[in-house]
VMD Tcl script that builds the backbone (N, CA, C; Angstrom):
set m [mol new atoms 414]
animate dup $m
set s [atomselect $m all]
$s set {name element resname resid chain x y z} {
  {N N UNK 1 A 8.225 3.859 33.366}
  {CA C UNK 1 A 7.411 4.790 32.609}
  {C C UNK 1 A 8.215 6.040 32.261}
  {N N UNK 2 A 9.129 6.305 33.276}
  {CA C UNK 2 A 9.523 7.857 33.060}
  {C C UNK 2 A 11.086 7.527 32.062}
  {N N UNK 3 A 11.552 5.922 31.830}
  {CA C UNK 3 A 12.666 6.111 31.490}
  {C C UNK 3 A 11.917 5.455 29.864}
  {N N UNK 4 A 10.753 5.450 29.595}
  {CA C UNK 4 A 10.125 5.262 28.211}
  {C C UNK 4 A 9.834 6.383 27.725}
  {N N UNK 5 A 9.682 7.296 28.541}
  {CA C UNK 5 A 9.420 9.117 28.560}
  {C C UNK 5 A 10.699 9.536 27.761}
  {N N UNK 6 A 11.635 9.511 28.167}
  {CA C UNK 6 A 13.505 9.846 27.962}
  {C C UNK 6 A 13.786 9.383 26.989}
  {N N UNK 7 A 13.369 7.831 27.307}
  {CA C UNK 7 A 14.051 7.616 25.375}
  {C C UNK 7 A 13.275 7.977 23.870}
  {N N UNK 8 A 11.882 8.304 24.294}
  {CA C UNK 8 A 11.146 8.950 23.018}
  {C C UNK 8 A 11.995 10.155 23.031}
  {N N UNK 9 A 11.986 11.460 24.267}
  {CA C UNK 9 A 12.765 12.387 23.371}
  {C C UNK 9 A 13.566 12.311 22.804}
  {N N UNK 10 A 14.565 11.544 23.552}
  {CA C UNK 10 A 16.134 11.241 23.191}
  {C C UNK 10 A 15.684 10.826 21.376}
  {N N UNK 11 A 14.911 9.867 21.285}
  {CA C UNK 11 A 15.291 9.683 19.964}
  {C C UNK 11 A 14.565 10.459 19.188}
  {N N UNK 12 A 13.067 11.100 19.773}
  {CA C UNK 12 A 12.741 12.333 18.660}
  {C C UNK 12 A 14.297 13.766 18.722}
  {N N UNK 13 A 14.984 13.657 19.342}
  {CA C UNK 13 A 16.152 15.015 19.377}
  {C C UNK 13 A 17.415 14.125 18.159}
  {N N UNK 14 A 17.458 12.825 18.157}
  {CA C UNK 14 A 18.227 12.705 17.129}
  {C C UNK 14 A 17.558 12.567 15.765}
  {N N UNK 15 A 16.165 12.566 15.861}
  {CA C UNK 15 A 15.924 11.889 14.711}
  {C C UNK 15 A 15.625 13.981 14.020}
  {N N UNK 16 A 15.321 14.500 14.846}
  {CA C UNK 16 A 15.967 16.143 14.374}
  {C C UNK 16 A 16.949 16.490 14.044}
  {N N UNK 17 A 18.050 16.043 14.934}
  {CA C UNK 17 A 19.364 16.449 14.559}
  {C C UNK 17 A 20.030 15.774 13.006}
  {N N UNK 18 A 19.099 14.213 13.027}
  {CA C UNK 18 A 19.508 13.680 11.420}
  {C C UNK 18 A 18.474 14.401 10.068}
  {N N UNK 19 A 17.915 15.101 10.339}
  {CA C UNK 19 A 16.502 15.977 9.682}
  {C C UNK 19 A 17.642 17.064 8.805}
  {N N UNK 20 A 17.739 16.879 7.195}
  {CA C UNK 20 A 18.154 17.470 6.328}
  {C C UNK 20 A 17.262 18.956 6.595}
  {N N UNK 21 A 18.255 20.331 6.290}
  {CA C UNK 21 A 18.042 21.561 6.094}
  {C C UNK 21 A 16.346 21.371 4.902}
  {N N UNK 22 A 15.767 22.319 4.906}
  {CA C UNK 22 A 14.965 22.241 4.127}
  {C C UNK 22 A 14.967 22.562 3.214}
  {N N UNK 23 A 15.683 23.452 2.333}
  {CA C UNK 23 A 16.154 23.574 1.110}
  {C C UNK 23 A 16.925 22.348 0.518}
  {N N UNK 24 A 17.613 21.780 1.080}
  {CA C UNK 24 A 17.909 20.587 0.515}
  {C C UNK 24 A 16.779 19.523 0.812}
  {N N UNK 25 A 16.333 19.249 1.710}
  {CA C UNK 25 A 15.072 18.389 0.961}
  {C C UNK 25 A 14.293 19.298 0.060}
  {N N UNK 26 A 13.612 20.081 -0.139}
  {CA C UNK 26 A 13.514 20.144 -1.273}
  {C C UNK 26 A 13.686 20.523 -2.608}
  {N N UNK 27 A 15.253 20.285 -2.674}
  {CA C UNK 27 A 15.759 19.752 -3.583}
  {C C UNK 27 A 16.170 18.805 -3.979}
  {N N UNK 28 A 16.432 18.023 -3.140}
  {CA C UNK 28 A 16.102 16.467 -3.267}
  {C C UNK 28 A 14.842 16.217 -3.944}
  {N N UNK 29 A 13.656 16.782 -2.802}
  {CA C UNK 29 A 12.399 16.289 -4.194}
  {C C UNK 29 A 12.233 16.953 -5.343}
  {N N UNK 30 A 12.881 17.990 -5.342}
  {CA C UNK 30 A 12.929 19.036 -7.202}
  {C C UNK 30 A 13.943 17.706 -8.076}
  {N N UNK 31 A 14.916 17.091 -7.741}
  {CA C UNK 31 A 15.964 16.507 -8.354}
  {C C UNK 31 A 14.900 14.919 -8.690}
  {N N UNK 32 A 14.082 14.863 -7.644}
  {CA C UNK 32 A 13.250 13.346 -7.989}
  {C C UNK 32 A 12.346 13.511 -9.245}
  {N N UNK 33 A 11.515 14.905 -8.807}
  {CA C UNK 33 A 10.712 15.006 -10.442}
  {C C UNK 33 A 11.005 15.410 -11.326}
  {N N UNK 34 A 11.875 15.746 -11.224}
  {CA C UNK 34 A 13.280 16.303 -12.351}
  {C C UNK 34 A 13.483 14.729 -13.421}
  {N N UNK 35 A 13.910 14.401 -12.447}
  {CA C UNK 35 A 13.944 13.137 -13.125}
  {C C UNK 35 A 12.840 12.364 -13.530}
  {N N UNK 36 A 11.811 12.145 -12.731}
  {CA C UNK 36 A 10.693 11.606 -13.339}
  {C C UNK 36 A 10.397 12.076 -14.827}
  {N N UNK 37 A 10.238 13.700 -14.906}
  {CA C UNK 37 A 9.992 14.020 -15.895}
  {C C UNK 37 A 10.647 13.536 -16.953}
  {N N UNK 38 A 11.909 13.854 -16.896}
  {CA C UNK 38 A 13.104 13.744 -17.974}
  {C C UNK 38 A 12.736 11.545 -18.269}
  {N N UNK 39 A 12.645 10.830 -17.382}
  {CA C UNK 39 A 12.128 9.921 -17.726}
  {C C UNK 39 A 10.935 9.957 -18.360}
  {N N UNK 40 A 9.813 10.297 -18.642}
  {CA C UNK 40 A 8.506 10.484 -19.188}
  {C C UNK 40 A 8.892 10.860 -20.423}
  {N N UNK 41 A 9.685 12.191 -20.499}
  {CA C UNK 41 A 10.098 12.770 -21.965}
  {C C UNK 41 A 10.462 11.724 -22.847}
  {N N UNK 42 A 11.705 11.079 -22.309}
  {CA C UNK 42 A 12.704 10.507 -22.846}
  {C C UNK 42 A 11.793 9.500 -23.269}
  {N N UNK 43 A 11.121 8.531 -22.758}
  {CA C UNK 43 A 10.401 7.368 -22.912}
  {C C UNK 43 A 10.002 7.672 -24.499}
  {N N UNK 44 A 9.259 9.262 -24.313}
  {CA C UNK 44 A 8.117 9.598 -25.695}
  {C C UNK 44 A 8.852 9.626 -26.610}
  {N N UNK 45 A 10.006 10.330 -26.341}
  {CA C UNK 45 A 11.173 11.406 -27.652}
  {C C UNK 45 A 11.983 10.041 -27.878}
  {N N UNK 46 A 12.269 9.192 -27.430}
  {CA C UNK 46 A 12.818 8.073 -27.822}
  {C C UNK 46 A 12.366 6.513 -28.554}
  {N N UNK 47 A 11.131 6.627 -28.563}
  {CA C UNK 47 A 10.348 5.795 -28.926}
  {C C UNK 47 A 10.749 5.244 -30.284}
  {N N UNK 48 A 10.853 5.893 -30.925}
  {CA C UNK 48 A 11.320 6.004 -32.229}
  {C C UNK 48 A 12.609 4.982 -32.729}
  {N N UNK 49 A 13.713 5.858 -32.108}
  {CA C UNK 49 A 14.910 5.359 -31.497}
  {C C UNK 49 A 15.606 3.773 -31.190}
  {N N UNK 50 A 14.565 3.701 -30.065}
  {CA C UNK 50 A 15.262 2.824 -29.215}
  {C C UNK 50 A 14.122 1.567 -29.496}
  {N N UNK 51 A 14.662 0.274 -28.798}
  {CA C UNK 51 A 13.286 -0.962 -28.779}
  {C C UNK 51 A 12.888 -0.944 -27.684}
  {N N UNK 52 A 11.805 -1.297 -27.626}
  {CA C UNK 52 A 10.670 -1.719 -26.469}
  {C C UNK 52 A 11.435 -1.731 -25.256}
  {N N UNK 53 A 12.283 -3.201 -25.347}
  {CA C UNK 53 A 13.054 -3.511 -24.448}
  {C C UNK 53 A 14.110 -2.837 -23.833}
  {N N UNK 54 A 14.540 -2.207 -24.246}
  {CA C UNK 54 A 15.721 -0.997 -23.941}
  {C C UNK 54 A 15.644 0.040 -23.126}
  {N N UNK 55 A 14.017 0.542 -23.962}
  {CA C UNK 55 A 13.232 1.490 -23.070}
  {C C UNK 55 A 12.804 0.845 -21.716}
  {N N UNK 56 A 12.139 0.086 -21.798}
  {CA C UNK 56 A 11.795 -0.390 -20.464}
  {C C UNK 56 A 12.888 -0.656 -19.247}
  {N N UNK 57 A 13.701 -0.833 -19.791}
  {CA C UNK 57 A 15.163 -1.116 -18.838}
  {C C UNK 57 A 15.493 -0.048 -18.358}
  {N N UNK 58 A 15.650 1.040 -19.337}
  {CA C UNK 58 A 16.047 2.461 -19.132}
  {C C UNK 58 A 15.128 2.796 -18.378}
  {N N UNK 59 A 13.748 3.102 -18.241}
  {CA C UNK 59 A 12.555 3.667 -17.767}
  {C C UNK 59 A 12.440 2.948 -16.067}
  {N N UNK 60 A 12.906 1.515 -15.758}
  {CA C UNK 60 A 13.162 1.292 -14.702}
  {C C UNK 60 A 14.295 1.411 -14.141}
  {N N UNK 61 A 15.376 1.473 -14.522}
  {CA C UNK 61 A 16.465 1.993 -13.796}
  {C C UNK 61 A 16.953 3.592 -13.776}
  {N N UNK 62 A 16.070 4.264 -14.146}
  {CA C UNK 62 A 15.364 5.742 -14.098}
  {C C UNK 62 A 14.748 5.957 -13.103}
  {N N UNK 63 A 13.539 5.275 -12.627}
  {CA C UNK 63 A 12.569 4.810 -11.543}
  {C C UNK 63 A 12.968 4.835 -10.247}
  {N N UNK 64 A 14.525 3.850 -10.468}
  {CA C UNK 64 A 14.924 3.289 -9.269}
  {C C UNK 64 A 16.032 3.960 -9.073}
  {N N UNK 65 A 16.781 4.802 -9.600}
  {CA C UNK 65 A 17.567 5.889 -9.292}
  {C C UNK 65 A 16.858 7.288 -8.497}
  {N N UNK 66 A 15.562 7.670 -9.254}
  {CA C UNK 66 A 13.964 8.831 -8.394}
  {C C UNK 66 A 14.019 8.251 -7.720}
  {N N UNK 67 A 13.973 6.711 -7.152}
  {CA C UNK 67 A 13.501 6.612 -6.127}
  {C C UNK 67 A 14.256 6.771 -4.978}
  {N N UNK 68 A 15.311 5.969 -5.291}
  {CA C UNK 68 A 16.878 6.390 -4.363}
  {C C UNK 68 A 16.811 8.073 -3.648}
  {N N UNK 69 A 16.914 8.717 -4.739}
  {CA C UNK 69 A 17.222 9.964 -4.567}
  {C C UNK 69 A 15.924 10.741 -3.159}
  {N N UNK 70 A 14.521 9.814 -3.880}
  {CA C UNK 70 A 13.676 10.331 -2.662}
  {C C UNK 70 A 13.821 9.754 -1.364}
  {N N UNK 71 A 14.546 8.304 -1.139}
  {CA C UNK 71 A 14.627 7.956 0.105}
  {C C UNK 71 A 15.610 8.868 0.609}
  {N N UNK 72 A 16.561 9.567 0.245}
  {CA C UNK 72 A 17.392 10.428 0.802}
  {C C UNK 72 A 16.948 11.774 1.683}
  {N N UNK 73 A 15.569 12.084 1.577}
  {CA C UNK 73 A 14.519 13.083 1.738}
  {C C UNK 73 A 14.503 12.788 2.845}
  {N N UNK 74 A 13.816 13.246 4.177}
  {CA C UNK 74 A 13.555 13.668 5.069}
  {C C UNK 74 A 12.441 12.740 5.451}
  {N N UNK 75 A 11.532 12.681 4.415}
  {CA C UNK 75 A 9.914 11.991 4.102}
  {C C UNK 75 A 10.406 10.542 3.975}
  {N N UNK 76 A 11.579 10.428 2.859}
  {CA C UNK 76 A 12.069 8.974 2.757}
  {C C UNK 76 A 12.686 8.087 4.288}
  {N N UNK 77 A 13.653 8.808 4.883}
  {CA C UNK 77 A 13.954 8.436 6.002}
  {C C UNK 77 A 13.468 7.714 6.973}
  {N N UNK 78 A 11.813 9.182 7.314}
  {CA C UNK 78 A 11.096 8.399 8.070}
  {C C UNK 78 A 10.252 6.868 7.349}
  {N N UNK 79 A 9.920 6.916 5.940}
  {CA C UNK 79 A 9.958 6.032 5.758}
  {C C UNK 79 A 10.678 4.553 5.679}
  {N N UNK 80 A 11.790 4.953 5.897}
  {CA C UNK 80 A 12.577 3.634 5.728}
  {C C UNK 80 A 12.583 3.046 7.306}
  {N N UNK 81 A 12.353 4.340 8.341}
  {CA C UNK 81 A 12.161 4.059 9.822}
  {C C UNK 81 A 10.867 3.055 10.063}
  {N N UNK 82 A 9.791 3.219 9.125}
  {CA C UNK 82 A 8.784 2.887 9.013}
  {C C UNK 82 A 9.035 1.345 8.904}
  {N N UNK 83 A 9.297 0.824 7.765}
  {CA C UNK 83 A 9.282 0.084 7.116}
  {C C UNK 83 A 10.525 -1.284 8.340}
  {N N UNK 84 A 11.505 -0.223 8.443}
  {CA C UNK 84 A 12.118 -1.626 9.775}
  {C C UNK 84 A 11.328 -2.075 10.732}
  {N N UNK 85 A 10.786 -0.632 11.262}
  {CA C UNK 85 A 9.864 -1.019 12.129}
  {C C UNK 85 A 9.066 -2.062 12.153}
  {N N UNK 86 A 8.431 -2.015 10.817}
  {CA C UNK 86 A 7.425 -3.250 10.278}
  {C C UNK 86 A 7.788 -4.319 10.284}
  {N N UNK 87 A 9.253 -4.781 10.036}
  {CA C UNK 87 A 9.783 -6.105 9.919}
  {C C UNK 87 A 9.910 -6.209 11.123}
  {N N UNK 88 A 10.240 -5.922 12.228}
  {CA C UNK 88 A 10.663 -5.966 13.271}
  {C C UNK 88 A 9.178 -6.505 14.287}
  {N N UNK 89 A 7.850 -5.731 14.236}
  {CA C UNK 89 A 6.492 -6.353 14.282}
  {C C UNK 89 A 6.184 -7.642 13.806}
  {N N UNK 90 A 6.231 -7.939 12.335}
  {CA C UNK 90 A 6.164 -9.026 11.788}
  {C C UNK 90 A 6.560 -10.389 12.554}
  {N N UNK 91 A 8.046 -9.808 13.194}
  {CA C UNK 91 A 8.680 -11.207 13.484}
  {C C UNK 91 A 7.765 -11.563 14.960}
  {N N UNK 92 A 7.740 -10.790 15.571}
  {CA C UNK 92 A 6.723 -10.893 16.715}
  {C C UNK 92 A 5.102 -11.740 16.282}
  {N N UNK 93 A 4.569 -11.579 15.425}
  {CA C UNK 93 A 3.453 -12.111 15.325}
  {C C UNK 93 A 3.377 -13.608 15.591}
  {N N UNK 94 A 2.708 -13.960 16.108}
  {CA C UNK 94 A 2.467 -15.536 16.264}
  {C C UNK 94 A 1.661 -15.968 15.304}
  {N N UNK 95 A 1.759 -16.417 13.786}
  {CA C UNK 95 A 0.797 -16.909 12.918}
  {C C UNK 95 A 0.172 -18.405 13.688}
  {N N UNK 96 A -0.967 -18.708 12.974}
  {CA C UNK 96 A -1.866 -19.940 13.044}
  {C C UNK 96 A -0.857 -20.704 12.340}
  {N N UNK 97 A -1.489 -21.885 12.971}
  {CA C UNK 97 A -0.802 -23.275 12.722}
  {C C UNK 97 A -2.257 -23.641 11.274}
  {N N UNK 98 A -1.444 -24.702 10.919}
  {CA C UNK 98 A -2.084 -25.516 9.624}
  {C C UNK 98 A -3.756 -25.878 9.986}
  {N N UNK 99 A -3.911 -26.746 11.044}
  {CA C UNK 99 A -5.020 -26.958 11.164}
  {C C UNK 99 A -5.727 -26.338 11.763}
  {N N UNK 100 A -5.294 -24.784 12.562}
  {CA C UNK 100 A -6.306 -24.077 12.530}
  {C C UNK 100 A -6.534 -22.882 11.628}
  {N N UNK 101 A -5.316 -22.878 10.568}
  {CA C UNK 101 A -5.601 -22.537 9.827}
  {C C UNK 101 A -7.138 -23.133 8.535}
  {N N UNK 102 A -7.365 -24.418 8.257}
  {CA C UNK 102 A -8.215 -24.779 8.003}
  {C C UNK 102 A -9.336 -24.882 8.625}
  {N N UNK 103 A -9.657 -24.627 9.965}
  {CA C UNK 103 A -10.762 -24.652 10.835}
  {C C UNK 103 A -11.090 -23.188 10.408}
  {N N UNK 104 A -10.294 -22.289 10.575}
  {CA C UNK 104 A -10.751 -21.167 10.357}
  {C C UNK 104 A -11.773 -20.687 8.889}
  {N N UNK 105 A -10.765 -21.440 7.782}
  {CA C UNK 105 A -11.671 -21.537 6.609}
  {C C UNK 105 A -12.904 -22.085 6.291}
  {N N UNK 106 A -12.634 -23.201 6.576}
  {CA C UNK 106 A -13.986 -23.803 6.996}
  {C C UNK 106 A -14.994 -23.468 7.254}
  {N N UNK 107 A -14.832 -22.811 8.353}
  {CA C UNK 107 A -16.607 -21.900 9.608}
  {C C UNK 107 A -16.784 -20.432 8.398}
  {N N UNK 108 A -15.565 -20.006 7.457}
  {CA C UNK 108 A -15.634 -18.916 6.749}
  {C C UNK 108 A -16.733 -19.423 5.776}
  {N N UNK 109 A -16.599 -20.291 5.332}
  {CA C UNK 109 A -16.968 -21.031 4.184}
  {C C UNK 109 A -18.440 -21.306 4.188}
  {N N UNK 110 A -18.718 -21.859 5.667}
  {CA C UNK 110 A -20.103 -22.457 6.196}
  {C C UNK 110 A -20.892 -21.304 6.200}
  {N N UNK 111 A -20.098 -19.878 6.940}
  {CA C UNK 111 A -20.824 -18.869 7.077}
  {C C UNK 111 A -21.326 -18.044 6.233}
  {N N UNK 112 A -20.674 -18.147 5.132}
  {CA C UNK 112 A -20.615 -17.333 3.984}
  {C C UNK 112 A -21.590 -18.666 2.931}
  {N N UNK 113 A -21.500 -19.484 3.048}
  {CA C UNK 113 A -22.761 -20.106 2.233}
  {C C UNK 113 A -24.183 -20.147 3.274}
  {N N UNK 114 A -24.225 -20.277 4.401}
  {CA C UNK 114 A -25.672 -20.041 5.274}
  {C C UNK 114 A -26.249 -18.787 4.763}
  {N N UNK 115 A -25.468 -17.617 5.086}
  {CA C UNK 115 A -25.588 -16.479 5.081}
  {C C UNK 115 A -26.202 -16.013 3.304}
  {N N UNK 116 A -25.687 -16.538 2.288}
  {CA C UNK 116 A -25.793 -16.411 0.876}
  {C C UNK 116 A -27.139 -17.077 0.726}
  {N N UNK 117 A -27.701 -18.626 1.708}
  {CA C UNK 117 A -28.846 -18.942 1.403}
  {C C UNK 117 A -29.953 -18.103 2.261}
  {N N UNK 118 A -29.353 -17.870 3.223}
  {CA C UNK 118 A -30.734 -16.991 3.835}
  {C C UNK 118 A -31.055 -15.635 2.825}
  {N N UNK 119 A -30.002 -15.189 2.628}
  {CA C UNK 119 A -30.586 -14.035 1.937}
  {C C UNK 119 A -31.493 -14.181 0.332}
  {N N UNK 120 A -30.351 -15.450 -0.534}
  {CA C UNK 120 A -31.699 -15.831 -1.227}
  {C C UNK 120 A -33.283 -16.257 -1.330}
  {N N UNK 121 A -33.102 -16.421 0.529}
  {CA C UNK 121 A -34.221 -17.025 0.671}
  {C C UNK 121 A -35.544 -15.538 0.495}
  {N N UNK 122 A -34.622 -14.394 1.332}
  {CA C UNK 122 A -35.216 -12.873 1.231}
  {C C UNK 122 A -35.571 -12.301 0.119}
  {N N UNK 123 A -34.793 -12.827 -0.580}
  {CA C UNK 123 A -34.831 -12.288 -2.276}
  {C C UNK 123 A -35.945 -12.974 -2.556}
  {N N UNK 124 A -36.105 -14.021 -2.742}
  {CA C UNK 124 A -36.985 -14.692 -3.429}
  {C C UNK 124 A -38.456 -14.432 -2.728}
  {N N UNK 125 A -38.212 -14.530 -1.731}
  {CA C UNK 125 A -39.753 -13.559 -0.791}
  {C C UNK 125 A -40.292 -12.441 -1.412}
  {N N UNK 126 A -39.197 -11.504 -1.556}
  {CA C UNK 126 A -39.470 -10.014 -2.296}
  {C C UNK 126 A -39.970 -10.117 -3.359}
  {N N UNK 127 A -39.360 -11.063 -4.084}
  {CA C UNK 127 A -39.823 -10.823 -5.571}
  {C C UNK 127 A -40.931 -11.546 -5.534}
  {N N UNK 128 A -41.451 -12.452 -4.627}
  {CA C UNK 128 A -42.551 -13.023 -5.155}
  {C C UNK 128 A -43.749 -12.008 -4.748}
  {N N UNK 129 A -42.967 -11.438 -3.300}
  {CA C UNK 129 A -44.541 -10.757 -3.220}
  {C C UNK 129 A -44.754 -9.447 -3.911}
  {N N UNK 130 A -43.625 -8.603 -4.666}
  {CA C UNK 130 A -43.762 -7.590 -5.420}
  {C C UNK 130 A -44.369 -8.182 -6.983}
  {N N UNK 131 A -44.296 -9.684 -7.258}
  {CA C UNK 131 A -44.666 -9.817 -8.401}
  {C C UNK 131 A -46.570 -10.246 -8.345}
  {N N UNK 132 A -46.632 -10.244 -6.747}
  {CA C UNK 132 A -48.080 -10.854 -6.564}
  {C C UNK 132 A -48.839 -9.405 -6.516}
  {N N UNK 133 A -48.225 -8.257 -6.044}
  {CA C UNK 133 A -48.312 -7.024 -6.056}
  {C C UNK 133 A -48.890 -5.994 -7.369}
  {N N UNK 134 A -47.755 -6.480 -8.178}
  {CA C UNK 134 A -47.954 -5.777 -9.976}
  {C C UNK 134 A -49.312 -6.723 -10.398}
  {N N UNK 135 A -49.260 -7.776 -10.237}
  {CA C UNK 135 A -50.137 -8.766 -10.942}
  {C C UNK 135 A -51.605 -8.323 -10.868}
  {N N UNK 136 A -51.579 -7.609 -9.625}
  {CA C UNK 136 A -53.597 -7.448 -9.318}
  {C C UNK 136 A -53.672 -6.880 -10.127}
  {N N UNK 137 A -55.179 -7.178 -10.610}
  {CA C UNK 137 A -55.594 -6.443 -11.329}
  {C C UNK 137 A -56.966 -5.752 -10.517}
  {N N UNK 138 A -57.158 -4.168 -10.845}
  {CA C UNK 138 A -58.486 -3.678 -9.783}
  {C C UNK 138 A -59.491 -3.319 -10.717}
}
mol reanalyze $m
mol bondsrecalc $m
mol representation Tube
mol addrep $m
């Protein structure tokens, strides 16, 4: 317990010590919408210009350069910490096998049509007795 204690700080003290100044992150994110923008412009002011296809090429490898630039961020980092992490969970999971994968669908299937007739069955109650309701006449 106490040596699971040690290694969280240990790695919250590096994951500080790898933590960009804050003026440079954000300028890193000034340099991302910088670019976004200048992509948006360009898209409009070029329209004219350029074909469909060209633009679109340009407009995603625009995209994916902002985006680069934001994983470099502070915010990006921990995201990319994120994201191993996730693969790393994944592989751990024990998925269902085939046939209980279909058992499972199955009882989904049964339940979800029982369930769809009982309630029509409610519906149709309601309306009959709200229509036996309007009908009197006094």
């Amino acid at each position: 317990m106490a040596s699971e204690k040690t290694k969280k700080k240990q790695k919250q003290l590096t994951e500080i010590e790898q933590q960009k100044s804050k003026g440079l992150n954000n300028a890193l994110w000034g340099l991302t919408f910088v670019l976004i923008a200048v992509i948006a412009y360009g898209n409009i002011k070029l329209a004219e210009m350029l074909s469909t296809p060209i633009r679109v090429v340009a407009v995603i490898v625009g995209l994916l350069v902002a985006f680069g630039v934001a994983l470099l961020t502070n915010q990006g980092a921990k995201a990319r910490g994120f994201f191993k992490e996730s693969q790393i969970e994944l592989r751990r999971i024990s998925w269902p096998t085939r046939p209980e994968t279909m058992q499972t669908t199955l009882i989904v299937m049964g339940v979800t049509v029982t369930v769809s007739l009982i309630l029509w069955g409610f519906d149709s109650v309601i309306v009959s007795a709200i229509k036996f309701l309007t009908d009197l006449r006094f």
